[in-house]
Each structure stands twice: as structure tokens, then as C-alpha cells.
C-alpha positions as CSV (number, residue, x, y, z in Angstrom):
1,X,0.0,0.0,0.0
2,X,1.2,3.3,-0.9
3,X,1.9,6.1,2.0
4,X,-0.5,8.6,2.1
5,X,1.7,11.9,2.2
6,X,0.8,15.8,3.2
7,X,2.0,19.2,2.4
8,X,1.3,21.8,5.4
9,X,1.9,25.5,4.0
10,X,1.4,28.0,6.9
11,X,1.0,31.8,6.4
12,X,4.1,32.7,6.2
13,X,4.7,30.1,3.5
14,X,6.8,27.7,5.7
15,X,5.9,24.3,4.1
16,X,5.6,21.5,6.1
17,X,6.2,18.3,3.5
18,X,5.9,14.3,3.6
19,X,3.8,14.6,7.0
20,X,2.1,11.2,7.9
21,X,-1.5,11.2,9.2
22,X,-2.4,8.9,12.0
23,X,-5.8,9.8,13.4
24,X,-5.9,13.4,13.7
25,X,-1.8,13.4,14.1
26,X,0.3,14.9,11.8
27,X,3.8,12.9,11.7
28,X,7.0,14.7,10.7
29,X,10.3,12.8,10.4
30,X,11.8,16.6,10.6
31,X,12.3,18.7,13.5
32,X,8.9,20.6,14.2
33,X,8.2,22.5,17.2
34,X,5.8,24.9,18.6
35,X,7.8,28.0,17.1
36,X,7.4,27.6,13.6
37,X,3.6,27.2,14.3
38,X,3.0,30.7,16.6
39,X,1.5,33.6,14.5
40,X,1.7,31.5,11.8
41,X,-1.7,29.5,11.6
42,X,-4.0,32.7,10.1
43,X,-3.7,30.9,6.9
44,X,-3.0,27.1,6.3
45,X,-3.3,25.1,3.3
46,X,-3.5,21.0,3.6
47,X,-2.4,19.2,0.9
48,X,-2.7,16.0,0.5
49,X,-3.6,12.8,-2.0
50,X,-7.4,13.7,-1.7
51,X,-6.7,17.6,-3.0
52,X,-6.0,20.8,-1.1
53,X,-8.0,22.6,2.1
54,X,-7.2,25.9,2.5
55,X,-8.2,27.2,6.5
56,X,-8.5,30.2,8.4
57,X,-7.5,31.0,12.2
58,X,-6.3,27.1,13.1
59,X,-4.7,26.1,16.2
60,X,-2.4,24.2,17.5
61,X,-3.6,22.1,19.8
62,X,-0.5,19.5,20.9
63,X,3.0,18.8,19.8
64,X,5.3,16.3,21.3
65,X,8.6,14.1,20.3
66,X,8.0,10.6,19.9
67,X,11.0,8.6,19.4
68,X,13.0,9.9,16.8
69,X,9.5,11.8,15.2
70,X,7.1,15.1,15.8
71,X,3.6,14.5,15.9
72,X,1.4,17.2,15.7
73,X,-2.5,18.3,16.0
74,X,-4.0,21.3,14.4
75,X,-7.9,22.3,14.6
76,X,-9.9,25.3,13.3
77,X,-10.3,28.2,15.7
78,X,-14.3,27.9,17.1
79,X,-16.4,31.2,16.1
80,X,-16.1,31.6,20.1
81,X,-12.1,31.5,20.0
82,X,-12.0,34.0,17.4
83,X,-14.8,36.3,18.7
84,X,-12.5,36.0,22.0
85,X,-9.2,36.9,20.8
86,X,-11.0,39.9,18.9
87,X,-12.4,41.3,21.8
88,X,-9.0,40.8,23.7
89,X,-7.3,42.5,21.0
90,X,-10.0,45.5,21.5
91,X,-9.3,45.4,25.1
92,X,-5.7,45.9,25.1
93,X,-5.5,48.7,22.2
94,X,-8.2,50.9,24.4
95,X,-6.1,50.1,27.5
96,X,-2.9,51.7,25.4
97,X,-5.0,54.5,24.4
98,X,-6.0,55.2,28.2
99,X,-2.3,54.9,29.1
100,X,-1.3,57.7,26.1
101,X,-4.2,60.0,27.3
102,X,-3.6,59.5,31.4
103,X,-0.1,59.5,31.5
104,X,1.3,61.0,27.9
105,X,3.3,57.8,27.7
106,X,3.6,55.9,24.1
């Protein structure tokens, strides 16, 4: 039986290739850790024997080492997540404009 292969492509273009699938585990036979994955999941593309999936605001939900390989999960973002992190983002750009208008600071 053939191996099924997949092509990861994060926003930033960093390509993640011959990636395994066991379950909802992606295996990498290549160093992967959590860095190449943070700010970088805004935009992913799946590739993969059955075509290409392009998503929007994914997660990485767990990465470990497993012998001598890198298994990974990623998930879409729920509408909750991404209404959350919006309103945190809100949150902290008013809280920089009360700092600039209380105390002249940038």
C-alpha cells in the first residue's frame, strides 16, 4: 500500500512536506516545534492525496517528540475562540490609548 503523504503551507509560506496522518496526528520525520507554528496558523493550506484545504485562524492544539518523530494536531479556531481573541485584542489597544491620554506615555 502506498503512503499517504501531506504538504502543510502555513501563512508565512513555511511548508511543512511528507507529513504522515495517524488519526488526527500529523507525523514529521523533521524537527517541528511549537515556534514555527505561533503567528503562523491565520492561513493554512492541507495538501494532501485527496486535494487541497485551505483554513483560516487554526490552532495548534498538541505537539510532542515521539522517538525519533514530531507529531502534531491542528484544529480550526471555534467562532467563540475567534470572537474572544478579537475582543482581547479590542481590550488591550483601548487600554494603550488610556495609558497615552492618562499618562502622555507611548
Amino acid at each position: 500500500m502506498e503512503k499517504r503523504t501531506f504538504k502543510i503551507t502555513l501563512a508565512d509560506g513555511t511548508a511543512l512536506e511528507g507529513l504522515t496522518l495517524n488519526g488526527n496526528n500529523y507525523i514529521s520525520d523533521k524537527k517541528v516545534t511549537e515556534d514555527v507554528f505561533r503567528d503562523n496558523l491565520s492561513k493554512v493550506t492541507i495538501e494532501g492525496p485527496d486535494g487541497a484545504q485551505e483554513h483560516e485562524n487554526m490552532k495548534l492544539v498538541q505537539i510532542c517528540k515521539v522517538g525519533t518523530k514530531y507529531w502534531f494536531i491542528l484544529a480550526d479556531k471555534t467562532a467563540d475562540e475567534v470572537a474572544k481573541e478579537a475582543m482581547e485584542a479590542k481590550m488591550n489597544e483601548m487600554k494603550q490609548a488610556m495609558k497615552v491620554l492618562l499618562t502622555g506615555e507611548v
